[in-house]
Biopython code that builds the backbone (N, CA, C, O; Angstrom):
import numpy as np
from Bio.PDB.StructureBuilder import StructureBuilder

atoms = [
    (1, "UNK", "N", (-77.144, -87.384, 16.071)),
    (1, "UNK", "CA", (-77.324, -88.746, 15.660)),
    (1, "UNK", "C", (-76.961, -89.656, 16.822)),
    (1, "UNK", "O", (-75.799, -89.680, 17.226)),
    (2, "UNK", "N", (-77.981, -90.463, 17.418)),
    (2, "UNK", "CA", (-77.932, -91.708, 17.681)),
    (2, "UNK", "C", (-77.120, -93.071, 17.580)),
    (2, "UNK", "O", (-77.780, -93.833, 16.873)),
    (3, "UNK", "N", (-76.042, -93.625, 17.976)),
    (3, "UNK", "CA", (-76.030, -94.722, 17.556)),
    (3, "UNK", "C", (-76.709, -96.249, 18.461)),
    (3, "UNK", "O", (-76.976, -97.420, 18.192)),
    (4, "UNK", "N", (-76.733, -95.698, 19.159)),
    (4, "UNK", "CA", (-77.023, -97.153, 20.524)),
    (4, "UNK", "C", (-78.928, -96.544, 20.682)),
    (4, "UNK", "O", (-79.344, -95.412, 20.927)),
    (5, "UNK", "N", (-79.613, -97.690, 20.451)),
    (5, "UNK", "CA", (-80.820, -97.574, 20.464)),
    (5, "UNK", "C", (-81.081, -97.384, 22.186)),
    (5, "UNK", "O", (-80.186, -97.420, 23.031)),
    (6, "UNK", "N", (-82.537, -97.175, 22.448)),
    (6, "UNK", "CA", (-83.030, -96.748, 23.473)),
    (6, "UNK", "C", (-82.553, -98.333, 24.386)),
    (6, "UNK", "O", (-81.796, -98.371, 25.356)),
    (7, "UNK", "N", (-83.003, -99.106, 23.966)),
    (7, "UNK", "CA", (-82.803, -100.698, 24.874)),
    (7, "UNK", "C", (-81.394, -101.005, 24.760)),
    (7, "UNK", "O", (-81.110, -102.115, 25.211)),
    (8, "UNK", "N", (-80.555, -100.424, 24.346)),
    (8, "UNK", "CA", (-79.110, -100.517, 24.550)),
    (8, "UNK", "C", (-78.748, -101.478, 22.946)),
    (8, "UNK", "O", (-77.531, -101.658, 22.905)),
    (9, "UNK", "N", (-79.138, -101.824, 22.252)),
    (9, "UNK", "CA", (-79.156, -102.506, 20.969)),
    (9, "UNK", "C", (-78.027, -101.495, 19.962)),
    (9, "UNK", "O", (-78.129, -100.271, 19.871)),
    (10, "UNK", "N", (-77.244, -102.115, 19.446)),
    (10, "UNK", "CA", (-76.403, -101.784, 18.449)),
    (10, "UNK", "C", (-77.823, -101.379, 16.926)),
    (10, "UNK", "O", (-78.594, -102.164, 16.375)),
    (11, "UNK", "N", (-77.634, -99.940, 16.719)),
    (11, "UNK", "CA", (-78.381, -99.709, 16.073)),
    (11, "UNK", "C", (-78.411, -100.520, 14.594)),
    (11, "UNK", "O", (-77.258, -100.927, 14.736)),
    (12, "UNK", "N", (-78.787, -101.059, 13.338)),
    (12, "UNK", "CA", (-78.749, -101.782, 12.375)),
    (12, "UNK", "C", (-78.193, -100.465, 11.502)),
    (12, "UNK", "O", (-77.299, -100.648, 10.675)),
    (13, "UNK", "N", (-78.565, -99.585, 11.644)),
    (13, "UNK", "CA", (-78.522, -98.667, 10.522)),
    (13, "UNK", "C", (-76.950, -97.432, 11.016)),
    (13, "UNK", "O", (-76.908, -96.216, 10.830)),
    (14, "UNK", "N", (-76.117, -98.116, 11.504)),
    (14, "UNK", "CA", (-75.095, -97.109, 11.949)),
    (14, "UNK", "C", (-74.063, -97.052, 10.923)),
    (14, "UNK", "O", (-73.496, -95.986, 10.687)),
    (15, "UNK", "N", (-73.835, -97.917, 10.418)),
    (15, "UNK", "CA", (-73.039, -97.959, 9.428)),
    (15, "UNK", "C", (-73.454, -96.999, 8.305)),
    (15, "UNK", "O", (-72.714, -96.071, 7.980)),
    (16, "UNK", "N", (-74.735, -97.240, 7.663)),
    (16, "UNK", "CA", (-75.156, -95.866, 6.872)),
    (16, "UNK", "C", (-74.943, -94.520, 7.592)),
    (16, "UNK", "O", (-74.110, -93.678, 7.259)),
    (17, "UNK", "N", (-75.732, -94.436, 8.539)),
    (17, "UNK", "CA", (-75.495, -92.969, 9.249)),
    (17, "UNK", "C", (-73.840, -92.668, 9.701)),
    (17, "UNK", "O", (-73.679, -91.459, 9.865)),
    (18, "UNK", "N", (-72.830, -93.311, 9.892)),
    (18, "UNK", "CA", (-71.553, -92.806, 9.723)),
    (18, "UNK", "C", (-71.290, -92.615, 8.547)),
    (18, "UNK", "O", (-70.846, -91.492, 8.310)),
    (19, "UNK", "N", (-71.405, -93.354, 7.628)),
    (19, "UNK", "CA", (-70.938, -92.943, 6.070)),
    (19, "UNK", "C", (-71.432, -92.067, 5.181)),
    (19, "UNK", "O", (-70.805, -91.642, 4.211)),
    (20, "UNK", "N", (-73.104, -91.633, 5.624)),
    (20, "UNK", "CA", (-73.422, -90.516, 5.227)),
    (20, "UNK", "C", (-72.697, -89.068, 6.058)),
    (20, "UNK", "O", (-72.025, -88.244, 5.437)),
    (21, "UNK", "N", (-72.900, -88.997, 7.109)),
    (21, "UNK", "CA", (-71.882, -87.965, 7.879)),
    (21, "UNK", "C", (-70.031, -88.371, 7.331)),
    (21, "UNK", "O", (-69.271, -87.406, 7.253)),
    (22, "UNK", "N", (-69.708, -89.190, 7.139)),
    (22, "UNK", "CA", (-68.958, -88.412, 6.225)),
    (22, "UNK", "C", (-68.941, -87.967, 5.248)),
    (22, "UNK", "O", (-68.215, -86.973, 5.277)),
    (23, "UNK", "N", (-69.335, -88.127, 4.354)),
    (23, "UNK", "CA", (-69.590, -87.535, 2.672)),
    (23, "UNK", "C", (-69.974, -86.532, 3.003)),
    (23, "UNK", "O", (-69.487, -85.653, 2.292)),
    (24, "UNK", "N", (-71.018, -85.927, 4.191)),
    (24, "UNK", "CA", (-71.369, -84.614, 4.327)),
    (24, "UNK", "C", (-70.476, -83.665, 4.809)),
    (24, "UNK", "O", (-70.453, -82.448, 4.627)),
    (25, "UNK", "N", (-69.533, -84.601, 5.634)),
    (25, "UNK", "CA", (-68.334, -83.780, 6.042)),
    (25, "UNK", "C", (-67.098, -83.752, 5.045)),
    (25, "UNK", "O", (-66.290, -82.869, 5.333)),
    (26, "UNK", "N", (-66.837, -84.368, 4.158)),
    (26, "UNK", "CA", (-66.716, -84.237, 3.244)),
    (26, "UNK", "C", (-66.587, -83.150, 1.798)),
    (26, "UNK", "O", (-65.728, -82.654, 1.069)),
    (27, "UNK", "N", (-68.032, -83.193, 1.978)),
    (27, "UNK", "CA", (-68.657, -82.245, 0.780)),
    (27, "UNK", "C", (-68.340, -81.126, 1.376)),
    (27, "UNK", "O", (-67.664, -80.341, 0.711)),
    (28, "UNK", "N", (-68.853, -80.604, 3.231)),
    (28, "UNK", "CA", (-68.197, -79.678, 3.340)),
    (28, "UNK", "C", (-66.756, -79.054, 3.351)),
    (28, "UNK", "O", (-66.608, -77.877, 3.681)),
    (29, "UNK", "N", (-66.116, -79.529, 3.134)),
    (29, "UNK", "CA", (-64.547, -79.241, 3.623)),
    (29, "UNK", "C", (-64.154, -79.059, 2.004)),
    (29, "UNK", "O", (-63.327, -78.201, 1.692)),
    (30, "UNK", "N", (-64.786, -79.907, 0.989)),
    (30, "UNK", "CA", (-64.371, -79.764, -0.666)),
    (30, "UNK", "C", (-64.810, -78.090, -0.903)),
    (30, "UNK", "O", (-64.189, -77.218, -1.511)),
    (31, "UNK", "N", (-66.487, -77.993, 0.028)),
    (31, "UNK", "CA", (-66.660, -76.585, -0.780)),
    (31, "UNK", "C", (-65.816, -75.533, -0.255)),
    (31, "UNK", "O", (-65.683, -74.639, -1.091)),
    (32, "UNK", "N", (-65.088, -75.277, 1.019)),
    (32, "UNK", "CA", (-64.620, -74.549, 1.669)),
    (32, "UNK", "C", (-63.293, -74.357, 1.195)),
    (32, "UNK", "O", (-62.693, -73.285, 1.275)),
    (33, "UNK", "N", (-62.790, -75.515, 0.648)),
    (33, "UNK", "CA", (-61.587, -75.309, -0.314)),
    (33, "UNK", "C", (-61.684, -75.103, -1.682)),
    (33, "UNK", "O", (-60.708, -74.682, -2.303)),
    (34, "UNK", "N", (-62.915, -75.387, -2.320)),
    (34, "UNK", "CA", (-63.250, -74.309, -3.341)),
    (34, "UNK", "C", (-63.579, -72.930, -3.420)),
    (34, "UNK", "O", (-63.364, -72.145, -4.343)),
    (35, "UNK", "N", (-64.282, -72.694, -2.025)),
    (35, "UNK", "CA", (-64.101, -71.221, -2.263)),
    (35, "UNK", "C", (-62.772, -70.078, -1.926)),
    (35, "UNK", "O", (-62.524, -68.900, -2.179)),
    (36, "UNK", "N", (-62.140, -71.185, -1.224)),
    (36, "UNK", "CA", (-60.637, -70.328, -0.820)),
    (36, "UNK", "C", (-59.609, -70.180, -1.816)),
    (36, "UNK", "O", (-58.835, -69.228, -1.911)),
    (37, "UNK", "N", (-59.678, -71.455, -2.737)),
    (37, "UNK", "CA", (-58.882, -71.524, -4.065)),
    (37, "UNK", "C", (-59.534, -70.433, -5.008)),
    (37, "UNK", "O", (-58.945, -69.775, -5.866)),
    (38, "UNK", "N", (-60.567, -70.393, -4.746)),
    (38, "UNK", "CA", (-61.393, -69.689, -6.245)),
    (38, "UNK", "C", (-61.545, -67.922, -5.874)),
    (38, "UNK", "O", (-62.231, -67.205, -6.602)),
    (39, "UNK", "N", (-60.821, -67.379, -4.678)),
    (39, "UNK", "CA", (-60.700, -66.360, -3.990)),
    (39, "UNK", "C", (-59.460, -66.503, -4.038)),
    (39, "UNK", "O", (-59.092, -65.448, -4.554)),
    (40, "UNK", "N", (-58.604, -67.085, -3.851)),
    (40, "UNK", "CA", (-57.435, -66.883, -4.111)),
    (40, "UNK", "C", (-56.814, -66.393, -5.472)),
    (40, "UNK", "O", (-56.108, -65.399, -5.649)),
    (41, "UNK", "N", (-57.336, -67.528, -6.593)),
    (41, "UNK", "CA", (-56.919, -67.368, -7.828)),
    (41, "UNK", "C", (-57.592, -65.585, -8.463)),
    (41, "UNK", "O", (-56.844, -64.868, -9.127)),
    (42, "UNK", "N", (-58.651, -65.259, -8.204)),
    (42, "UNK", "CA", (-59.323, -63.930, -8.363)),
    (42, "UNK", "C", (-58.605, -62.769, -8.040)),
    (42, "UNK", "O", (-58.617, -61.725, -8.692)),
    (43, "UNK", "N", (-57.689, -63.090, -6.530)),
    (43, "UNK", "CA", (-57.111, -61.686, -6.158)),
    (43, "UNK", "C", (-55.722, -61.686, -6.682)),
    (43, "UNK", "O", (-55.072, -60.651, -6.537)),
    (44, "UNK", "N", (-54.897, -63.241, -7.581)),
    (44, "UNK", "CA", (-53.887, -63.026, -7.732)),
    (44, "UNK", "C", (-54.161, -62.434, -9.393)),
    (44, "UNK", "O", (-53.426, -61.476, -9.629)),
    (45, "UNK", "N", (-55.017, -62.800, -10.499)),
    (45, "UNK", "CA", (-55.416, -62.533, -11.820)),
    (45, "UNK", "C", (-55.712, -60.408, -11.454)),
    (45, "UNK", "O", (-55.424, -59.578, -12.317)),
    (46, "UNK", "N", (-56.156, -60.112, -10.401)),
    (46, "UNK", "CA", (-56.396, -58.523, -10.306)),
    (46, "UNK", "C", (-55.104, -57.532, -10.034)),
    (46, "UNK", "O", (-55.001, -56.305, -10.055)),
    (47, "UNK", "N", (-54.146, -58.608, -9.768)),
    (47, "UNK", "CA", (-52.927, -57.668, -9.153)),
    (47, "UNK", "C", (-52.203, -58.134, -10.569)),
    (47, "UNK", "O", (-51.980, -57.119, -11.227)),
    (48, "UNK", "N", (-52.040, -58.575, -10.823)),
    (48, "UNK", "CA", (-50.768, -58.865, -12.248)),
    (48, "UNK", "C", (-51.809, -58.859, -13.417)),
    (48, "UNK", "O", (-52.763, -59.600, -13.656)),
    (49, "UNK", "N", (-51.152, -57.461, -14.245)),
    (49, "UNK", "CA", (-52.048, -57.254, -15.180)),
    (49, "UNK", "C", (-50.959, -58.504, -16.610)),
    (49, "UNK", "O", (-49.740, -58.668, -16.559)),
    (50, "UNK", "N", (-51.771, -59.055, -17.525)),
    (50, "UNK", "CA", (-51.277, -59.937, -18.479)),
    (50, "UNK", "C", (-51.200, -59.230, -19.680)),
    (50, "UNK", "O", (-52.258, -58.746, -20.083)),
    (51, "UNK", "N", (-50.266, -59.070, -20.296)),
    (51, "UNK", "CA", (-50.199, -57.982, -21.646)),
    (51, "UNK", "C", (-49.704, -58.793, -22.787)),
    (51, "UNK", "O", (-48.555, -59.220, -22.899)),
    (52, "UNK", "N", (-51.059, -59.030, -23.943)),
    (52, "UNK", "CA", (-50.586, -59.757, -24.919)),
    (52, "UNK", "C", (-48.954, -58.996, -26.160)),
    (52, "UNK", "O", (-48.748, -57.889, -26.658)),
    (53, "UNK", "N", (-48.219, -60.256, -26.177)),
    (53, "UNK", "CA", (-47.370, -60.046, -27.178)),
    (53, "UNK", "C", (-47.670, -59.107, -28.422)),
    (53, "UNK", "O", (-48.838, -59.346, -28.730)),
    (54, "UNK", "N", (-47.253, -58.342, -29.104)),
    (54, "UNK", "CA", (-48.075, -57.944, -30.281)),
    (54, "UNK", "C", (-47.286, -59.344, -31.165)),
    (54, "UNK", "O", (-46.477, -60.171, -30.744)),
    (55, "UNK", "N", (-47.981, -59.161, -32.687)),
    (55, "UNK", "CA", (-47.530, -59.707, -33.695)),
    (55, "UNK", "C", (-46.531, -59.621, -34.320)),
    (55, "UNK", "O", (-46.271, -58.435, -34.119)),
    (56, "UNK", "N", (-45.687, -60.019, -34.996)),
    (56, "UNK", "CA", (-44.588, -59.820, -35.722)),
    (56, "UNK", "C", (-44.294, -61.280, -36.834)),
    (56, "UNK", "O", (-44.842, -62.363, -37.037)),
    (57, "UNK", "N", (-43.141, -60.554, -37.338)),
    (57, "UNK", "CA", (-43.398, -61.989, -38.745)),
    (57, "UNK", "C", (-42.269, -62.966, -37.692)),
    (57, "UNK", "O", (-41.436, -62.625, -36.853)),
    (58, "UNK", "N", (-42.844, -64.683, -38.360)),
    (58, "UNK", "CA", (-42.210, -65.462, -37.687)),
    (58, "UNK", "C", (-40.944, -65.554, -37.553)),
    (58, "UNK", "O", (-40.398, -65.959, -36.527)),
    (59, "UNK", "N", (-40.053, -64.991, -39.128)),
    (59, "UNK", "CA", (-38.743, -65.421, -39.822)),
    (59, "UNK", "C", (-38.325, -63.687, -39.101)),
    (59, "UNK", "O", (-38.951, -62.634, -38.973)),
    (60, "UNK", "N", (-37.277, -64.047, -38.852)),
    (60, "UNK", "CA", (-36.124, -62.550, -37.981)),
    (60, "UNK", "C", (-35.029, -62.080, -39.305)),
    (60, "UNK", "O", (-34.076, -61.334, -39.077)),
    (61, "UNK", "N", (-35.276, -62.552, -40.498)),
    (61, "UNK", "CA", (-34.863, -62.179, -41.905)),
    (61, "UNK", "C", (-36.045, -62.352, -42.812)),
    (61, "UNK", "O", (-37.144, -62.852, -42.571)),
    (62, "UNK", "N", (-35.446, -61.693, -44.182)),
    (62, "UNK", "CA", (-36.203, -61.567, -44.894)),
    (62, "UNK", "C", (-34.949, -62.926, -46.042)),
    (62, "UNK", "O", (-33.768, -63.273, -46.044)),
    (63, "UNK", "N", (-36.082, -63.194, -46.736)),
    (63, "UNK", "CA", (-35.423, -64.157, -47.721)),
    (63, "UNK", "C", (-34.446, -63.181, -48.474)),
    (63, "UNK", "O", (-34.565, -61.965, -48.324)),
    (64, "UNK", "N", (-33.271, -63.843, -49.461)),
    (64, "UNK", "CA", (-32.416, -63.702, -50.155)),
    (64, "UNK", "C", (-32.733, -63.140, -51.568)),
    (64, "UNK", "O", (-33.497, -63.701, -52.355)),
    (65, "UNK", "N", (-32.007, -61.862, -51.839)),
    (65, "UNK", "CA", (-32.872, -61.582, -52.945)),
    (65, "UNK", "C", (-32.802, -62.428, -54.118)),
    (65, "UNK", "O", (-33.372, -62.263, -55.196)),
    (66, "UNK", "N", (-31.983, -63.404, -53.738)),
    (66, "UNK", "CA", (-31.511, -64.493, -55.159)),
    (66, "UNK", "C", (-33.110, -65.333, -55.138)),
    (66, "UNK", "O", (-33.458, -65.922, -56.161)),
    (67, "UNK", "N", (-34.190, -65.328, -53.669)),
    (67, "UNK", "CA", (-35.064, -65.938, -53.896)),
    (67, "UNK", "C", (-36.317, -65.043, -54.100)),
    (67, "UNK", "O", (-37.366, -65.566, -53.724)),
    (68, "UNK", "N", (-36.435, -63.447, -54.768)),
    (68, "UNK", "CA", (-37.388, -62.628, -54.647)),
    (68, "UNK", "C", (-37.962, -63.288, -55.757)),
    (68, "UNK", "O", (-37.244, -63.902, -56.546)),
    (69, "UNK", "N", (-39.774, -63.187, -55.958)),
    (69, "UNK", "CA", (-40.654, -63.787, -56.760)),
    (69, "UNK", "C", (-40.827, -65.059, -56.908)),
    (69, "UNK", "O", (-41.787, -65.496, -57.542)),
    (70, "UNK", "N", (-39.866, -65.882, -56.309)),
    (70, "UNK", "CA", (-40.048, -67.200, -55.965)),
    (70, "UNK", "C", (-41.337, -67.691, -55.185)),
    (70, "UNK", "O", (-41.655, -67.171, -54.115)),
    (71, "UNK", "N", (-42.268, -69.002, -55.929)),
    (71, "UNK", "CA", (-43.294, -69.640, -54.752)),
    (71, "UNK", "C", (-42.766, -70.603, -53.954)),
    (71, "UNK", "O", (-42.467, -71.518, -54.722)),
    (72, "UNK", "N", (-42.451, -70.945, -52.717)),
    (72, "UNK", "CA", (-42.221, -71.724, -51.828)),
    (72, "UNK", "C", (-41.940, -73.415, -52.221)),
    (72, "UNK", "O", (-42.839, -74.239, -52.390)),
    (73, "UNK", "N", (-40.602, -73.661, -52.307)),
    (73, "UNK", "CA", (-40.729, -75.081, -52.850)),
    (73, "UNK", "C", (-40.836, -74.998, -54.244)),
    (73, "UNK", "O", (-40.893, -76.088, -54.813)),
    (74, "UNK", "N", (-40.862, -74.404, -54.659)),
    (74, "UNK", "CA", (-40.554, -73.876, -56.228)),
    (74, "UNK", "C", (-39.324, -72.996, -56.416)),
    (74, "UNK", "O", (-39.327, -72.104, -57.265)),
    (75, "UNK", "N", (-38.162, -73.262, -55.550)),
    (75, "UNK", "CA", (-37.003, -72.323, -55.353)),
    (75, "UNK", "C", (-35.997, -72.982, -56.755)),
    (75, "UNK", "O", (-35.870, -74.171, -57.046)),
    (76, "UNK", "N", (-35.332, -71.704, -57.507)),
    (76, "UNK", "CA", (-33.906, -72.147, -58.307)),
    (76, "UNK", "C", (-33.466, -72.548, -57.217)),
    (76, "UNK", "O", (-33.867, -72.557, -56.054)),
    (77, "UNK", "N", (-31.968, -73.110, -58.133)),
    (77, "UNK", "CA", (-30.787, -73.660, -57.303)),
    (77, "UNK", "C", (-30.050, -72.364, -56.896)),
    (77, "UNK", "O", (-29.349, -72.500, -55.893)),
    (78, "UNK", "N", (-30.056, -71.253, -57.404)),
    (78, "UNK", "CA", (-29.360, -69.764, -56.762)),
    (78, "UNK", "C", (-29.665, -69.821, -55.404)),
    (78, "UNK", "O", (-28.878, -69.714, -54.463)),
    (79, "UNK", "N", (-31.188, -70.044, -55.368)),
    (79, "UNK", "CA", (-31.843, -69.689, -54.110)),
    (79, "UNK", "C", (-31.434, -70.575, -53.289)),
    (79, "UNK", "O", (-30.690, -70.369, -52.330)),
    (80, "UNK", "N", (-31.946, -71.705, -53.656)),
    (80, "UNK", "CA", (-31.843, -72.858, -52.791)),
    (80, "UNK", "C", (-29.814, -72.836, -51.961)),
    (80, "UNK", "O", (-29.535, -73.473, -50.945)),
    (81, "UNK", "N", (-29.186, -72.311, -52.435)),
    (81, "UNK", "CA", (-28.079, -72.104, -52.137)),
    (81, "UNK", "C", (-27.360, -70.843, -51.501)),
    (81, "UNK", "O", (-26.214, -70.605, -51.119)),
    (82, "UNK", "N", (-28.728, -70.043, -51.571)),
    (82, "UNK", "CA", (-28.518, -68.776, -50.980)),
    (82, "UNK", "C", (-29.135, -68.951, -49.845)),
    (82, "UNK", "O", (-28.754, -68.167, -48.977)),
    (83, "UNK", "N", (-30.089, -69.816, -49.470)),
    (83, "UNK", "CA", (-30.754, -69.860, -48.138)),
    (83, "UNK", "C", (-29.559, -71.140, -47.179)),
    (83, "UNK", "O", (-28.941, -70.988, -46.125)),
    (84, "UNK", "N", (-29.609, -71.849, -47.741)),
    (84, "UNK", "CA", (-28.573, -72.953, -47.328)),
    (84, "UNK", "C", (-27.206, -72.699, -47.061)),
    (84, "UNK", "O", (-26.531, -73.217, -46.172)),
    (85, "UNK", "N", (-26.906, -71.992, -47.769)),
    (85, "UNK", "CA", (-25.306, -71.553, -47.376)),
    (85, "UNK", "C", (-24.223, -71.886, -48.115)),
    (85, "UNK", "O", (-23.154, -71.282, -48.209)),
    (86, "UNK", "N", (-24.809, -73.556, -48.977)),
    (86, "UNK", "CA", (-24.076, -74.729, -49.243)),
    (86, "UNK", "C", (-23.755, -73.805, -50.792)),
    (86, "UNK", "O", (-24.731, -73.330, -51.371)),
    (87, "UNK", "N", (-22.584, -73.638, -51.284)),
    (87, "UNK", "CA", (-22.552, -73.444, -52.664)),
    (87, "UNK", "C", (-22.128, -74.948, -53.795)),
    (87, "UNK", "O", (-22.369, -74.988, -55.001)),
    (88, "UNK", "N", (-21.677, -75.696, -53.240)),
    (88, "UNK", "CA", (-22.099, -76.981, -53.904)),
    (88, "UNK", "C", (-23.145, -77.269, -54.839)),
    (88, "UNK", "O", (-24.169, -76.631, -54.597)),
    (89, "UNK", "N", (-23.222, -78.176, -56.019)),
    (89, "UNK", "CA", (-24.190, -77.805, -56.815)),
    (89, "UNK", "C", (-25.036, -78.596, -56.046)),
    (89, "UNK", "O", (-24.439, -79.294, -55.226)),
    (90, "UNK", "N", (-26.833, -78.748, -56.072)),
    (90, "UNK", "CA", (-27.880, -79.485, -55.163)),
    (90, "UNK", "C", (-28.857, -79.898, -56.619)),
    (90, "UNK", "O", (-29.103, -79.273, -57.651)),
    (91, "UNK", "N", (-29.299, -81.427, -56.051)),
    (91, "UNK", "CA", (-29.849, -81.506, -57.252)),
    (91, "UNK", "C", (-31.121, -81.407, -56.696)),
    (91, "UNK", "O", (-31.530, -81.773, -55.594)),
    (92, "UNK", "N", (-31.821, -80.725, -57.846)),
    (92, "UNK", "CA", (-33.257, -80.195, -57.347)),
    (92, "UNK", "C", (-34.159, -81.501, -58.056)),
    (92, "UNK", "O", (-33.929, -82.035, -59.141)),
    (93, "UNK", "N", (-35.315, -81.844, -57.025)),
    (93, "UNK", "CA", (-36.318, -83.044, -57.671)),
    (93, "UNK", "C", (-37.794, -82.088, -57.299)),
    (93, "UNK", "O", (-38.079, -81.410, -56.312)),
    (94, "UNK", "N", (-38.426, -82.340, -58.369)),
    (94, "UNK", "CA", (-39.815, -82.095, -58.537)),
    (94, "UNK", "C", (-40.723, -83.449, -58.989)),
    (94, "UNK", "O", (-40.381, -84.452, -59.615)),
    (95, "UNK", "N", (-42.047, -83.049, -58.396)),
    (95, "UNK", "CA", (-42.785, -84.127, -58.500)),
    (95, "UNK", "C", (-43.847, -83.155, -59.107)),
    (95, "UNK", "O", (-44.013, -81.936, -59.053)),
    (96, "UNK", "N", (-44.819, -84.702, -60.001)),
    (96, "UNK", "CA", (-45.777, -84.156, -60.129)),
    (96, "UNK", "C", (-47.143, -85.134, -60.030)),
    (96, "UNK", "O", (-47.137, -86.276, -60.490)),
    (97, "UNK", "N", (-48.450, -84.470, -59.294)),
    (97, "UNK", "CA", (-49.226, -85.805, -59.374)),
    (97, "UNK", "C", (-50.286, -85.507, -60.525)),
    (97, "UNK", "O", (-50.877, -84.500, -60.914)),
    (98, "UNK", "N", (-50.237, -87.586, -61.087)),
    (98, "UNK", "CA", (-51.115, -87.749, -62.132)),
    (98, "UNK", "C", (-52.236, -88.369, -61.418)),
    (98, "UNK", "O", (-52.153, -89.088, -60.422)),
    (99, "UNK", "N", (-53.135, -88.059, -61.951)),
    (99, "UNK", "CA", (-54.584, -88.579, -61.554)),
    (99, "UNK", "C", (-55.480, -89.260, -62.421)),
    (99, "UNK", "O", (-55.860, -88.644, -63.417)),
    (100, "UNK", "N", (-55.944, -90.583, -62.199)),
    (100, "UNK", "CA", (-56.104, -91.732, -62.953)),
    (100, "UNK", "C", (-57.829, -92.265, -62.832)),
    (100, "UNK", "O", (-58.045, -93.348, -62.289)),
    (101, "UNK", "N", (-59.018, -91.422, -63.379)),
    (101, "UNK", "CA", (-60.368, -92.339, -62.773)),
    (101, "UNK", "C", (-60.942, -93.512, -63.509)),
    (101, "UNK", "O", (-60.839, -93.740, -64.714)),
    (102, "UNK", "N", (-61.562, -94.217, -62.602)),
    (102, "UNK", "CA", (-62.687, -95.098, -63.003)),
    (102, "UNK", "C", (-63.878, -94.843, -62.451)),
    (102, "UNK", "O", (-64.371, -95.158, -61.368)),
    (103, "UNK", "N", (-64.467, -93.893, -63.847)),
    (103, "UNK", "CA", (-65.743, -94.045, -63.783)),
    (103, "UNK", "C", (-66.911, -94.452, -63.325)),
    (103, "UNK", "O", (-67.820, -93.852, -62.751)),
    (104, "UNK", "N", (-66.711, -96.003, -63.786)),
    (104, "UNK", "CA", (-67.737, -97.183, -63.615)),
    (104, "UNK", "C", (-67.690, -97.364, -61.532)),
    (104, "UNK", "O", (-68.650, -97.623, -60.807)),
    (105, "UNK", "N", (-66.224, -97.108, -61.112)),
    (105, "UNK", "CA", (-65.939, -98.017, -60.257)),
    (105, "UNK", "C", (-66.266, -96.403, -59.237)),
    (105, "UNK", "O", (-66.559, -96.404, -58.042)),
    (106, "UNK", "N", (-66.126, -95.276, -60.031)),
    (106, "UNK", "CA", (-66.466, -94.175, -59.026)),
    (106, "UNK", "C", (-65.271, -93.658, -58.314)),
    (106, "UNK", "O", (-65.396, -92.636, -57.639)),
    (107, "UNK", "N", (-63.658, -94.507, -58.432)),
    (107, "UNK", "CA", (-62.761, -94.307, -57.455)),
    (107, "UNK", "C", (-61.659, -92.878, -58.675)),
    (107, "UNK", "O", (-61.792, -92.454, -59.823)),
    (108, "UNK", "N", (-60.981, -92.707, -57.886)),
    (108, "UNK", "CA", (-59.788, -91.897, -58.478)),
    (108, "UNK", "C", (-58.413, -92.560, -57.747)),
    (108, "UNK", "O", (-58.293, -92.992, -56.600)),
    (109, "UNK", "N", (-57.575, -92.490, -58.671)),
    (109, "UNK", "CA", (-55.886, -93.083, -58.118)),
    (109, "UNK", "C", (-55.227, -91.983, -58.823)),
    (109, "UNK", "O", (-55.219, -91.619, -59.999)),
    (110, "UNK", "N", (-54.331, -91.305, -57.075)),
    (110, "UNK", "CA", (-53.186, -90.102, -57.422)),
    (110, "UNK", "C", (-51.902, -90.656, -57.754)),
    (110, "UNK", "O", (-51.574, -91.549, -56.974)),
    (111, "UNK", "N", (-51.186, -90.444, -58.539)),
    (111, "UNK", "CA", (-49.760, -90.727, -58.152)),
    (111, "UNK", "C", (-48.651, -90.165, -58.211)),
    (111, "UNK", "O", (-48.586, -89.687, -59.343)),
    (112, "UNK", "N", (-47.729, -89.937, -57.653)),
    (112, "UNK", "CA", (-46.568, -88.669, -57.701)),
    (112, "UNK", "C", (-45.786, -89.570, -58.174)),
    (112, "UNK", "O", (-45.534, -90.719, -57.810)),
    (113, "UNK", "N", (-45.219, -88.558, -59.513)),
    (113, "UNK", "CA", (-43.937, -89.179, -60.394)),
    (113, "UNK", "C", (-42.973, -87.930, -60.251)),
    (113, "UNK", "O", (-43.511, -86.837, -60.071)),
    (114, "UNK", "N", (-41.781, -87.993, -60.306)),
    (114, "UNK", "CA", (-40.904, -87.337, -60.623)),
    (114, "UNK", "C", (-40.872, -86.463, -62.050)),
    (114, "UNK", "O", (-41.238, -86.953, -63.118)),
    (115, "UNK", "N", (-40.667, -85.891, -61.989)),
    (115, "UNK", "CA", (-40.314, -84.960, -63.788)),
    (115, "UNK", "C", (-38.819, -84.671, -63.544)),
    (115, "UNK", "O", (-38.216, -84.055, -62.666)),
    (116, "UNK", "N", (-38.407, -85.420, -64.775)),
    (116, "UNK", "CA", (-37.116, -84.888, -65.277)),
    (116, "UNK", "C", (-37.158, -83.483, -65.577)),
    (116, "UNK", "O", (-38.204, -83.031, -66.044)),
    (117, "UNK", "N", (-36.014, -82.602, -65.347)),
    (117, "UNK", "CA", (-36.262, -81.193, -66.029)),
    (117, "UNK", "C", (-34.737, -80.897, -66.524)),
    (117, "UNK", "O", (-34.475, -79.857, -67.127)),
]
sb = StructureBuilder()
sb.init_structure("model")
sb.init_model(0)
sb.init_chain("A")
sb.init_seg("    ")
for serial, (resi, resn, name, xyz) in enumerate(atoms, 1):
    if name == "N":
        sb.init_residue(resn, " ", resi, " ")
    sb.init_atom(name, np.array(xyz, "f"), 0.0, 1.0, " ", f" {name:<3s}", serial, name[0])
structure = sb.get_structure()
């Protein structure tokens, strides 16, 4: 590349032609460090083999037999005091939701009330 024309004239177009030679120099030097990274990362994934965990249950105990046949959140107070630790009495609250439609209007309204028990 040219910059000084034949009659000695500051070429008009030098400014493009430097700024394209860089982006080209540029682009080259990005791909050359993509392929060294992407050769790199390849030979380190072939030497260290990765060995999945097996499975196991999340909890490192099993629940209390004061809570066997119990559904979750549906615990007595035995239980609830056998998992907790607390022997204090705990007052247990249950909810329950009522569901309310209008027809005409197409909507439904939930609402959680408490039940005495």
């Amino acid at each position: 590349m040219t910059f000084i024309h034949d009659l000695g004239e500051i070429n008009r177009h030098r400014v493009r032609d430097v700024a394209l030679a860089g982006i080209v120099a540029l682009a080259v030097v990005g791909g050359v460090a993509t392929v060294v990274h992407t050769v790199t990362v390849m030979a380190a994934q072939q030497t260290a083999t990765i060995e999945a965990a097996p499975k196991t249950d999340r909890l490192d105990t099993l629940l209390p037999s004061a809570c066997a046949g119990q559904s979750w959140g549906n615990w007595s107070a035995d239980c609830v005091s056998a998992i907790s630790g607390k022997t204090a009495s705990m007052r247990q609250v249950r909810f329950e939701t009522i569901e309310s439609r209008d027809l005409s209007a197409r909507t439904s309204v939930l609402a959680r009330v408490p039940v005495n028990s």
